[in-house]
N, C-alpha and C positions, 0 to 999 in steps of 0.2 A: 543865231545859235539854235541846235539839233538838241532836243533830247529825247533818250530811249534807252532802250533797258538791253543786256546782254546776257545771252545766257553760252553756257558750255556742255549744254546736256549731257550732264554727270546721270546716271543709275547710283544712288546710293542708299544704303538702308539707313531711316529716319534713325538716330539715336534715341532718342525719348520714346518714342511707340513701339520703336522694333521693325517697323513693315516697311517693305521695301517693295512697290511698286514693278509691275512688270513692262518691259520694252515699250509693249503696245499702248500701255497705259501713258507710260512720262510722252511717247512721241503726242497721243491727241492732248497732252495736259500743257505741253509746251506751244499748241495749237490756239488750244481756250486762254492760255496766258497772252499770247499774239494779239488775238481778237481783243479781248481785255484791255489792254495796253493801249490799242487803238481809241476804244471807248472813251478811256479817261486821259485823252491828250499826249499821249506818247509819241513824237514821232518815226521812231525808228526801231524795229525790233533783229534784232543783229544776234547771228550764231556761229560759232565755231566750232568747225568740224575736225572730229579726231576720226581715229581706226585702230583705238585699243582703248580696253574696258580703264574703268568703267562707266565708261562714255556710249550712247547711242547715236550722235549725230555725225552720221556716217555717209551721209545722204541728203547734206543740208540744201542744194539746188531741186530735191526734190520736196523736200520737207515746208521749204519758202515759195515753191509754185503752190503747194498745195493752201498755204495760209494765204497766199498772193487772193483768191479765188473767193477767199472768205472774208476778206478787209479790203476797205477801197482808196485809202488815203495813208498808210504808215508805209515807210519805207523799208526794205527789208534788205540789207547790208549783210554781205556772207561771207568769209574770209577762211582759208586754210590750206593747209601745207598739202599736199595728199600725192604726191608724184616729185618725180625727177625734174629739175628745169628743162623746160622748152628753149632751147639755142636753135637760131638759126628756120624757124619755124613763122608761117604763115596761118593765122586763122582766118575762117570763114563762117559765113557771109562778112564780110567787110562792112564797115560803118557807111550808112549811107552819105552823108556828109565829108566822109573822109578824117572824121576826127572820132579818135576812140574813147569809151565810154570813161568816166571818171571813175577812179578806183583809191577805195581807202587799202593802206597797206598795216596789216597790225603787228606789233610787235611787243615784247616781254623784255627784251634781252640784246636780241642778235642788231651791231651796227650796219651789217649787211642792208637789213630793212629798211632802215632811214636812207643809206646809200641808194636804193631801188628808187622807193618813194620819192627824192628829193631829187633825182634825176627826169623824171616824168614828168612833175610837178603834180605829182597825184598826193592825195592827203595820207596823213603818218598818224595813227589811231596809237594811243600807249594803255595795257593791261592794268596800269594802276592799282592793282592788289596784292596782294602777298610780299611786297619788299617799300623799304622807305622810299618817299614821292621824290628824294633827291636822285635816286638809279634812276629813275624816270625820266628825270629835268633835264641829266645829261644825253641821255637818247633823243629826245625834242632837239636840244641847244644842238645837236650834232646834225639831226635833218635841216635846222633853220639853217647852218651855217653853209651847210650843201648846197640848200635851194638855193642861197641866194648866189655860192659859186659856180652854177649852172646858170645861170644867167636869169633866172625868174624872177627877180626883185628883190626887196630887201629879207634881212631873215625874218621880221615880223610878217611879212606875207604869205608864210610856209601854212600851208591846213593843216592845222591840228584837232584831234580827238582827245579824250582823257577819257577811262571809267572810272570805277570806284564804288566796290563793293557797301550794301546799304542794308540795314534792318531799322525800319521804323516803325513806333508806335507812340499814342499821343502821349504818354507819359514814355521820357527818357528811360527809367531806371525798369519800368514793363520792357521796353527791349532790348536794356540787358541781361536782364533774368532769362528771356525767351531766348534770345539767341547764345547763350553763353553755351550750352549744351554743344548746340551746331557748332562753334568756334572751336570748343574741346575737344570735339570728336574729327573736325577735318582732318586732314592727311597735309595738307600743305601748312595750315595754320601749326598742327602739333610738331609739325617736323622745324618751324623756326625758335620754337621752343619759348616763344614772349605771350606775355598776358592779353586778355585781350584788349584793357586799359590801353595799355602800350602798342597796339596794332591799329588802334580810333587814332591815337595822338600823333603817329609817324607816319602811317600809310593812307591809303584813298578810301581806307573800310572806316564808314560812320554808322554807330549804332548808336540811335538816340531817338529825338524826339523830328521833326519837320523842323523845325528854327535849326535846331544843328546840322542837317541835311542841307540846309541851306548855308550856313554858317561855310561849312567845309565844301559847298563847291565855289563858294565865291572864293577860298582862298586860291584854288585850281591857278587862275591866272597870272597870282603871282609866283607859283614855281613855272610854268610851262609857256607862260606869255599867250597872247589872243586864243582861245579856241572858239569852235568851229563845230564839234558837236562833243557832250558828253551822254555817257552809256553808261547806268546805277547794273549793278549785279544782284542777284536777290534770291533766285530760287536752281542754289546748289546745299549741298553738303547734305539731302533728306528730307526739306523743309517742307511739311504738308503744303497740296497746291492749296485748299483753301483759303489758310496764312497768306502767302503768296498773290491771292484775289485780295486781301483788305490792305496788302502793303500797296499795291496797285492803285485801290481805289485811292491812301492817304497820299500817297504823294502826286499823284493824281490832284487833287483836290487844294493840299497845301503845299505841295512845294514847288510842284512846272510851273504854277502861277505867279509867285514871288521870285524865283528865277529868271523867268521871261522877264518882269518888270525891272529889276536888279540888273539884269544882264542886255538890257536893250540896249540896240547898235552896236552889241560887239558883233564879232568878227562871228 
């Protein structure tokens, strides 16, 4: 089991402070959160690239050599939509092996993706934020059931990811005071129009203490069955990078480690 942190490098202006960070700033801040991340046992630091505001990671193959350079051990998983499909198309250099590199395929929504991924037998990562963890379960149960009619083995053998948006502090009810603001003020959060009680209870967003961090990923398996690796969200909607450093260090500290112990020999 994989864990690491995902970001969507949003530009957004903090709602509480007012200040909003320039380009140049969030890309070296998304840099120091990478290294960071490494630091206190993250494996994986994973981005997703867009090309409309108010997003900067635009450039994410360039962005992850440049953090490649500064860390020696986190994996660095990069996914995004950004061109027309390639039909009928040869790339180069060729695997020297002859077998091509393993690829996670992430998805939100579209069955297309599971379709892709469950054809390859490459891993099927799910967005796990903003909508209940059952829209989700059915995109999994649809790539399991692919893999295994591609001939790759049963559906439980299909690679799965899960995220799941996180604000932690050691007192629970400290991060929801803190994070309530940023919940209010998102654009995806206000647009479903539910509390943020009601977003902890139904979807992959936990804001609480580290035992509830944990609490809520170990239920992960019973919507999605075995994963493979999961990917916390943390620092969008504003949220000073500071913050952002001490959420790193806590779950860092207490919760990959009760995870790893909790979750030995899965998948």
């Amino acid at each position: 089991m994989e864990f690491g942190t995902l970001s969507i490098g949003d530009l957004t202006r903090d709602p509480v402070s007012g200040v909003l960070v320039s380009e140049h700033e969030r890309i070296h801040a998304l840099t120091r959160i990478a290294v960071h991340a490494e630091e206190a046992g993250f494996d994986v630091f994973a981005m997703g690239e867009h090309h409309n505001p108010p997003y900067i990671s635009s450039a994410d193959s360039t962005l992850l050599a440049y953090i490649a350079a500064r860390t020696s051990r986190i994996t660095l998983d990069w996914s995004g939509r950004y061109r027309t499909p390639l039909q009928q198309f040869t790339s180069v250099p060729r695997p020297l092996d002859g077998v091509p590199p393993f690829v996670w395929h992430g998805s939100i929504s579209s069955p297309e993706i599971a379709e892709q991924a469950a054809r390859y037998a490459d891993g099927f990562f799910i967005n796990n934020n903003f909508a209940p963890m059952e829209h989700y379960a059915r995109s999994v149960s649809l790539y399991r059931e692919r893999f295994a009619a591609h001939g790759h083995g049963r559906p439980e053998d299909g690679i799965v990811g899960a995220g799941g948006g996180i604000w932690v502090r050691p007192n629970s009810q400290d991060a929801l005071d803190e994070y309530r603001p940023y919940f209010n003020a998102h654009p995806i959060h206000a647009r479903s129009g539910h509390s943020l009680e009601h977003e902890i209870a139904t979807t992959g967003l936990t804001v609480g203490s580290p035992a509830q961090v944990v609490e809520k990923v170990l239920t992960f398996p019973a919507h999605f069955g075995p994963l493979r690796r999961v990917l916390f969200g943390f620092d969008y909607g504003g949220i000073p990078e500071a913050k952002i450093h001490q959420v790193i260090d806590l779950v860092g500290s207490e919760v990959l480690p009760v995870l790893r112990q909790e979750l030995a020999g899965a998948a």
